[in-house]
N, C-alpha and C positions, 0 to 999 in steps of 0.2 A: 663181754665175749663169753658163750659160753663153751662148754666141755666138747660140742656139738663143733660148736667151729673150727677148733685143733684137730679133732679126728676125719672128719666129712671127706671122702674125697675131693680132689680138686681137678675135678676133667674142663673146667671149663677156663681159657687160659685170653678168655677176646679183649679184653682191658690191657692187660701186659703185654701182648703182642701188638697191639697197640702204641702201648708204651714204646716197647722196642724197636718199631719199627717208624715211629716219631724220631727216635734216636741215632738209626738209621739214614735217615733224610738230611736231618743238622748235620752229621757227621759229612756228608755229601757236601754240604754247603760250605762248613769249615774243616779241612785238614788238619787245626791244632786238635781240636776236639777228636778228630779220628785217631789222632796220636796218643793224649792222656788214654782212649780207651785200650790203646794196644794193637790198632789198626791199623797196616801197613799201606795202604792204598794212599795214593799223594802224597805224601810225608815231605814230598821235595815243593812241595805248592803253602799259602798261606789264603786266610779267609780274606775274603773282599769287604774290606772298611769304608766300603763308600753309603752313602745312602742306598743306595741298589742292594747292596747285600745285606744290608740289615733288613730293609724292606719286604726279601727273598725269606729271611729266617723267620718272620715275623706270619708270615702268607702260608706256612708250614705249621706255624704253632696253631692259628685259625681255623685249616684245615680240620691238623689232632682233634681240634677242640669240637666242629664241626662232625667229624664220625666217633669221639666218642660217646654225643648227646645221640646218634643213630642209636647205639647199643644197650642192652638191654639191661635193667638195675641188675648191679653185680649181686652177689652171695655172700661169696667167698672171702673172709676177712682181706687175703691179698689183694683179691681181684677190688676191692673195696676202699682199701688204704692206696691202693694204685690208683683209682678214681678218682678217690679225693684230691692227689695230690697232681694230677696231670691238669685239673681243674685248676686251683691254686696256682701251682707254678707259673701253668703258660699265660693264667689271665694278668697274673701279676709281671711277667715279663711285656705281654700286650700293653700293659699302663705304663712299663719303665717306657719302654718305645714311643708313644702316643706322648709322655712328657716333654718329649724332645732330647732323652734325657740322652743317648747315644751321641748326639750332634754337642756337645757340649761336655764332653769327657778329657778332660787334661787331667790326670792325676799320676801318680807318682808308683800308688801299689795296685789301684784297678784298672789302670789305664788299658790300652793297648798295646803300649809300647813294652811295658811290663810283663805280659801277656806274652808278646812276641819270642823276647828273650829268653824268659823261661822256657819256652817249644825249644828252643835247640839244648839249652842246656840236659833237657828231656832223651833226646835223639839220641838211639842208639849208635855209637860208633866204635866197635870191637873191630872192624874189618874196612876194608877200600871202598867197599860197596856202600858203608853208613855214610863214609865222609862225603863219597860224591853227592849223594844224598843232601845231607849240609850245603856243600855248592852250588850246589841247585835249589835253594830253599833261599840263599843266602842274595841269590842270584834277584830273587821277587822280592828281596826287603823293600829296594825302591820304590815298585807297582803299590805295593801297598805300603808306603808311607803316603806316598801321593793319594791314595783312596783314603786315608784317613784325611787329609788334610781336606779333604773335600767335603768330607764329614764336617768338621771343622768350618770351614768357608759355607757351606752350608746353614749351620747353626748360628754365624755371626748374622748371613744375609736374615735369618726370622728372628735377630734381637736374642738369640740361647749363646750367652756364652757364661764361660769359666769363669771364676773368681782372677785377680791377676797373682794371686800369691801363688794360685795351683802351675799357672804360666808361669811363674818366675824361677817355681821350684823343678819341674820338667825339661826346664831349657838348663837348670843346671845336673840335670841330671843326665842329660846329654851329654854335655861336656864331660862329665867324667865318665862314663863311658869311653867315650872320644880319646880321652886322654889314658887310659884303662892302658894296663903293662908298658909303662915309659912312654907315651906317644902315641905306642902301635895301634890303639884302639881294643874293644872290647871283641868284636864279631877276628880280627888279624888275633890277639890271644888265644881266645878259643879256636883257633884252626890250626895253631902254631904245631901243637903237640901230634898231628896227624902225621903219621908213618905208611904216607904213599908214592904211588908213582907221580910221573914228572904231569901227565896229564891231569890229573884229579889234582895237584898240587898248584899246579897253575890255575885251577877252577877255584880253588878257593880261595886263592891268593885276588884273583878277581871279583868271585863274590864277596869276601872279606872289604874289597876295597871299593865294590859300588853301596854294601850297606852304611858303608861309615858315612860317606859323600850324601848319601840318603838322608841319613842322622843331621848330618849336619847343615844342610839343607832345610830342613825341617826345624831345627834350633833355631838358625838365622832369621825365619818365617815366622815362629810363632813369640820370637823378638821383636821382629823390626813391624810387622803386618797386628798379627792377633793380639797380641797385649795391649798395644794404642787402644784397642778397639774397646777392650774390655775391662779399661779402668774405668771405674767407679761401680762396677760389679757388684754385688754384694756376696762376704764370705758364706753369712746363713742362707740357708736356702728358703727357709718359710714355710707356714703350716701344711699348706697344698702339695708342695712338694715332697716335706719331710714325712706325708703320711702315704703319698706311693712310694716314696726308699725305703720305710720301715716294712711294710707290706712284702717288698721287692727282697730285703734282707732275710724277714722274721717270718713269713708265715702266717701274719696274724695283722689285723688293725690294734692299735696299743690308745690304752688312756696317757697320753702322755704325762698328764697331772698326777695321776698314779704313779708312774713308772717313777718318775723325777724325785717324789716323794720318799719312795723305796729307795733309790737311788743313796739320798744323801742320808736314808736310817740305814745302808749298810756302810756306806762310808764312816759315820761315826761311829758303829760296832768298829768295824778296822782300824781307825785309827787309836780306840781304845788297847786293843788286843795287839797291838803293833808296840806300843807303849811299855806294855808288861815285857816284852819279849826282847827290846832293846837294853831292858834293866837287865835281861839274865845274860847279854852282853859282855856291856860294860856299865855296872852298878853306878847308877844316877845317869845315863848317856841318854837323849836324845835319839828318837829314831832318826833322825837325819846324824846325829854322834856315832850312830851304832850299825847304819851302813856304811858310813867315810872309814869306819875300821874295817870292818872286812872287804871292802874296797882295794884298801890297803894293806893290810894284814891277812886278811882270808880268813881267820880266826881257824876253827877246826876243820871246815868247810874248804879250807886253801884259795891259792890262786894257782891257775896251769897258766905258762909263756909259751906261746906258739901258737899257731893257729893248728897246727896238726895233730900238735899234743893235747888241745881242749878239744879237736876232735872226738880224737883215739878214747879220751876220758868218757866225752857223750856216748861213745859207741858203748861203752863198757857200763854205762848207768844203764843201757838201753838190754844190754845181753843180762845183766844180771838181775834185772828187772822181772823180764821174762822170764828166768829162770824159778825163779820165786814167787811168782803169784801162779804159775804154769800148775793146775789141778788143787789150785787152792781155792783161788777165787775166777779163775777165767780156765776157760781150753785156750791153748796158747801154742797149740802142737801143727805140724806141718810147714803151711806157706806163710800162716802170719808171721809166724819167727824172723823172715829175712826182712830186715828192717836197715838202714844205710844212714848214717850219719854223713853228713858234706857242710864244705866249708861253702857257703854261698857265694855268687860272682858281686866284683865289685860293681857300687852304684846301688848294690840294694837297698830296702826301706830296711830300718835298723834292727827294725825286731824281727827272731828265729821265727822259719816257719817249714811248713810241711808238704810235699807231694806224694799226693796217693798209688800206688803200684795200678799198673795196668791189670784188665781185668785177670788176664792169663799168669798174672805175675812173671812175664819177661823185662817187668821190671819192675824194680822191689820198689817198695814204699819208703821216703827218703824226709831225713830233717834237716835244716840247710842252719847252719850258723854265719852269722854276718861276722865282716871284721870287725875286732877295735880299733881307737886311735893308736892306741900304745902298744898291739899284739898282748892284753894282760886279758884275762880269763878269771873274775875272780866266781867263784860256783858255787857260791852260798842262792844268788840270784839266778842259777842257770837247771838247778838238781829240778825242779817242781816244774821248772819251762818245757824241760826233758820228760819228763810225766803227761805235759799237756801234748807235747807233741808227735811222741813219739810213743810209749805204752805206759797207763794201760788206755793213755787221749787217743787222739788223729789216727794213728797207724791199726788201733788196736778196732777201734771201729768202722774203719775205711778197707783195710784188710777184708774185716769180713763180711761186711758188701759185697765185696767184689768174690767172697768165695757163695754166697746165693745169687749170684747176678741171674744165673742159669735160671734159678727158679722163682726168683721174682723177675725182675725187668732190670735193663740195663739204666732205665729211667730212676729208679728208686735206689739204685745203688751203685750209684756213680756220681761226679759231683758236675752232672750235667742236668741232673733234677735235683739236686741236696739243695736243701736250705742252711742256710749259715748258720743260721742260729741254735738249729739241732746241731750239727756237727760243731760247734762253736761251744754249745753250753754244757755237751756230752766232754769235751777237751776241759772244759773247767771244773765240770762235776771228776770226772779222774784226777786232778791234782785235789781236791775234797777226799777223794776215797782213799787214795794215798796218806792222807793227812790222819784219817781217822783210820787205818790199818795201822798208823804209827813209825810211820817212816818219815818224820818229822821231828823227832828227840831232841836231834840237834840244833841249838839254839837260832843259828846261820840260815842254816836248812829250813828253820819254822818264819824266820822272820823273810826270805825269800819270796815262800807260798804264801803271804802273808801280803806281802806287796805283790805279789800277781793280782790277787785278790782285790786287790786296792786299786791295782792300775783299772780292774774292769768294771768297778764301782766308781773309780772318778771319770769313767767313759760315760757313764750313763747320766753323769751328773753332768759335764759339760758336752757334751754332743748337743743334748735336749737344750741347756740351757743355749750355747751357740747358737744353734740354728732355730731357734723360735722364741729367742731373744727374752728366755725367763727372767724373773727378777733371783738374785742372790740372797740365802736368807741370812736373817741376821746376827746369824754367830757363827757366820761364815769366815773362815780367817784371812778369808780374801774380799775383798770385793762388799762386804756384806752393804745390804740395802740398797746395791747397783741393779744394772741391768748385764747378763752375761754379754762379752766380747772375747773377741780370740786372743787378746792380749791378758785377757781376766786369766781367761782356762789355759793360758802357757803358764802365769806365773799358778795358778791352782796347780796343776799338774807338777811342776817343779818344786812344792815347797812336799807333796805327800807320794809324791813316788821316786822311788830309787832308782836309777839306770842311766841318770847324765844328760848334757843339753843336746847329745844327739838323738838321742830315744825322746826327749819330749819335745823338740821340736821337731822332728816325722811322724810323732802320733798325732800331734796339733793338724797338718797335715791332713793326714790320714781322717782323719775325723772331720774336717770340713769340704771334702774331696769324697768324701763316701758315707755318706747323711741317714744314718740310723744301722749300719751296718756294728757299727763298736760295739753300738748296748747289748745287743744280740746274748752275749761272753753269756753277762751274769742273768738275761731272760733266760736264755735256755737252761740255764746254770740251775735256775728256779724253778724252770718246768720240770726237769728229770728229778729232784729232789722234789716237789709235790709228789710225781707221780710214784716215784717211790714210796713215800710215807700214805700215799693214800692203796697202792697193792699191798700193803704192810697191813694196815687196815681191816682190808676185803677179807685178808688170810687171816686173823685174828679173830673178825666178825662169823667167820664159818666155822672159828674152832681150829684152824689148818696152821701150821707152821711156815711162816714165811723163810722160804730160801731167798739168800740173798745173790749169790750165784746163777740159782736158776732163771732168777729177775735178770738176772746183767745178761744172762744167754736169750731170753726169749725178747728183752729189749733191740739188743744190738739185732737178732736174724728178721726185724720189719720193717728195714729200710729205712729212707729218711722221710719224715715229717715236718709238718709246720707247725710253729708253735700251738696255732687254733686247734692241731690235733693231736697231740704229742701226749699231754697230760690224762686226757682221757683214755688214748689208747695203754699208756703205761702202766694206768690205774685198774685195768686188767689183767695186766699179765702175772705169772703165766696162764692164770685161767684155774678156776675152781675145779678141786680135783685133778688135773695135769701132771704127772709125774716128770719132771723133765732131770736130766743125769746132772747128780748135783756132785757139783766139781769142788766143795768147799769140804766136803769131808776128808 
């Protein structure tokens, strides 16, 4: 990029209006999406899960794709990085489609149903007017559980179905739901706390009780009907498959031989350096000795009781965070700041996770924590998750997207064109940055970041191995000289990560339910650390002094990319000669 590109004016804006207006039309088609953007228009309606409407979304991306091959080769780096990436996205959403891949979606955290729930938990409701709203939303759960099942019935009649463990795991995720606040169900909880009149009270009191009936309709069905159907399934999906989900995930076509490779040489850096760190512990412990202590004991790192109290703690890792890196190492001033800690709804998948603020920021950007069994919080394992999720990770880059939305596209800076993997490896490189600013001292604290780190190194090591049924090598401590299975990568997963049989049996899950989506963490992880070390480089090569600040600002303001373009474009920034306001002094 050169000096030329930063400065140039930018009158020509036909790519991102483009963009936008691609985004525009989906939003049309699905009301959740209208809603993540901060869009009030239907809020009380949900998308059509039948073959029809995906059909309909699909017939839209063609379109995009269709006028934007009319238009003329962009210039402008924006206009440029926007092309590339409406290309990418949509052709790769065109192949998830075309796999059938929609018609055979039972899963647990990318489902639909997942999906659904989280929309209301989204929905504003300060006033009478939000709830009815709800009511009325709550009111079409049925219409569209029925549209999914037909999705469903659909994909059985052409031979595409689910694994039965992703069935098995879904209908019990139903039930608790169902069973969610004593009985009442989960959609009757959430509407409990509304403080309205007798009419909107009764509307939700209705729609609360046709979505459960829905629910559980739908449980009954994909017990007694879909599962028969789809035993003898298989859990991996296979090479064909697994190279349109990595595509679909990443951004990029991946060597998987490579990756795998990498995979298990960071795994054994980890579990080295996990080793030293459990001796500063407890002297001679075992990393598996040395988190069952702070488990337990919390070591310096504590444990918080309550779920409101390990809130209130996140919130305040989250404020003081901010506070501290704010004109040191990032601009942290204005709307990014409002950032919301929440305890997440019961039935979620077990690991903390993140929602990005609408573009207007009428509503802040939110980290959700899951319950324990025991309401114990120990936060030796939670300070670095709180880094990836919330700042300087997810929040801190998502945030400000959505404050260039205006001047890129709503496409590139919203998580309606984000690729995971950028947004994924950007949240892992921030718990790295944190690590190497030195907010890691503490022993608890280091071995924490340590096993994040691990967990997303043994994602890459068994996803790939799972689903394309690699061989184990053989100084593996599991398995070594087999063939991967899902029973291999629970017990792998269980002997080298910390967090219990309920986080490694939802990731096990999670990972055969969402086929190259995991590895993503540490790909990206690896792309924005290339791409750093090679603008680090550039700047060295010219003579110039590399800002590390100024990198992190001219990174985060170019929207999201795919891995295939991530590196390169990072390996430019900010641009030879660029004075950009360096916030590290």
């Amino acid at each position: 990029m050169s000096d030329d590109d930063q400065t140039r004016p930018d009158p020509d804006r036909s790519v991102r209006d483009l963009a936008d207006d691609h985004v525009r039309r989906l939003a049309e088609l699905d009301p959740i999406v209208a809603g993540d953007l901060g869009f009030t228009e239907r809020q009380d309606e949900l998308p059509d899960l039948s073959p029809d409407g995906t059909a309909a979304v699909v017939a839209v991306a063609r379109d995009t794709l269709g006028r934007l091959a009319a238009l003329p080769e962009p210039g402008h780096p924006d206009e440029r990085r926007c092309a590339r990436l409406l290309t990418e996205r949509l052709g790769a959403q065109i192949d998830h489609v075309e796999a059938g891949e929609p018609l055979r979606t039972v899963q647990e955290l990318f489902g639909p149903l997942a999906t659904i729930r989280t929309a209301f938990t989204l929905m504003p409701v300060e006033d009478e007017a939000g709830w009815a709203t709800v009511a009325a939303r709550m009111a079409r759960v049925p219409q569209a559980l029925e549209q999914y099942r037909a999705s469903l019935t659909e994909g059985r009649r052409q031979g595409l179905l689910a694994a039965p463990r992703q069935v098995v795991r879904v209908a019990e995720q139903i039930d608790s739901w169902l069973g969610d606040a004593g009985g009442r169900g989960w959609f009757a909880a959430f509407a409990a706390p509304a403080e309205v009149g007798a009419p909107v009270r009764a509307d939700l009191d209705r729609g609360a009780s046709a979505a459960a009936g829905a629910l559980a309709e739908l449980g009954a069905w994909l017990r007694a009907d879909y599962l028969p159907a789809a035993e003898g399934t298989p859990d991996g999906v296979g090479a064909d498959r697994y190279r349109i989900a990595s595509r679909y995930w990443n951004g990029a076509d991946i060597d998987p031989g490579e990756v795998y490779a990498w995979g298990w040489s960071e795994f054994r850096r980890l579990r080295d350096e996990m080793a030293v760190e459990a001796g500063r512990i407890v002297p001679g412990a075992t990393v598996r000795e040395a988190m069952t202590f702070l488990d337990t004991d919390g070591g310096t790192t504590g444990v918080v009781v309550g779920g409101e109290a390990a809130r209130e703690h996140l919130q305040k890792i989250m404020d003081d965070t901010i506070a501290e890196l704010h004109g040191t190492h990032f601009d942290l001033s204005g709307r990014i700041r409002e950032v919301e800690s929440r305890l997440a709804p019961a039935g979620s998948a077990a690991a903390p996770y993140y929602t990005p603020p609408t573009l207007d920021f009428s509503r802040p950007g939110r980290t959700w924590l899951p319950a324990t069994p025991d309401d114990r919080y120990p936060m030796w394992d939670l300070i670095s998750t709180w880094y990836h999720e919330g700042v300087p990770g997810h929040h801190l880059q998502l945030a400000s997207w959505a404050l260039r939305s205006r001047e890129l596209s709503t496409f590139q800076t919203s998580l309606v064109g984000a690729v995971s993997a950028d947004v994924e490896g950007w949240a892992l490189y921030a718990e790295l940055l944190m690590d190497e600013l030195g907010h890691h001292t503490d022993p608890g604290s280091r071995l924490g970041y340590l096993n994040g780190q691990m967990l997303r190194a043994v994602r890459v090591v068994i996803d790939l191995g799972m689903h394309l049924s690699l061989p184990v090598p053989d100084d593996s401590p599991v398995g070594a000289g087999q063939v991967w299975t899902p029973e291999l990568g629970r017990e792998f997963f269980g002997m080298h990560v910390g967090g219990g049989d309920a986080l490694a049996d939802s990731e096990l899950l999670r990972y055969l339910g969402g086929p190259g989506q995991a590895i993503g963490y540490k790909l990206g992880e690896r792309a924005w650390l290339t791409g750093r070390e090679r603008a680090r480089d550039a700047h060295r090569a010219r003579g110039e002094t590399f800002d590390l600040a100024a990198w992190h600002a001219a990174a985060l303001a170019q929207g999201t990319l795919g891995l295939d373009d991530l590196v390169p474009e990072l390996a430019e920034l900010p641009g030879p000669g660029v004075r950009e306001r360096n916030v590290s002094r």
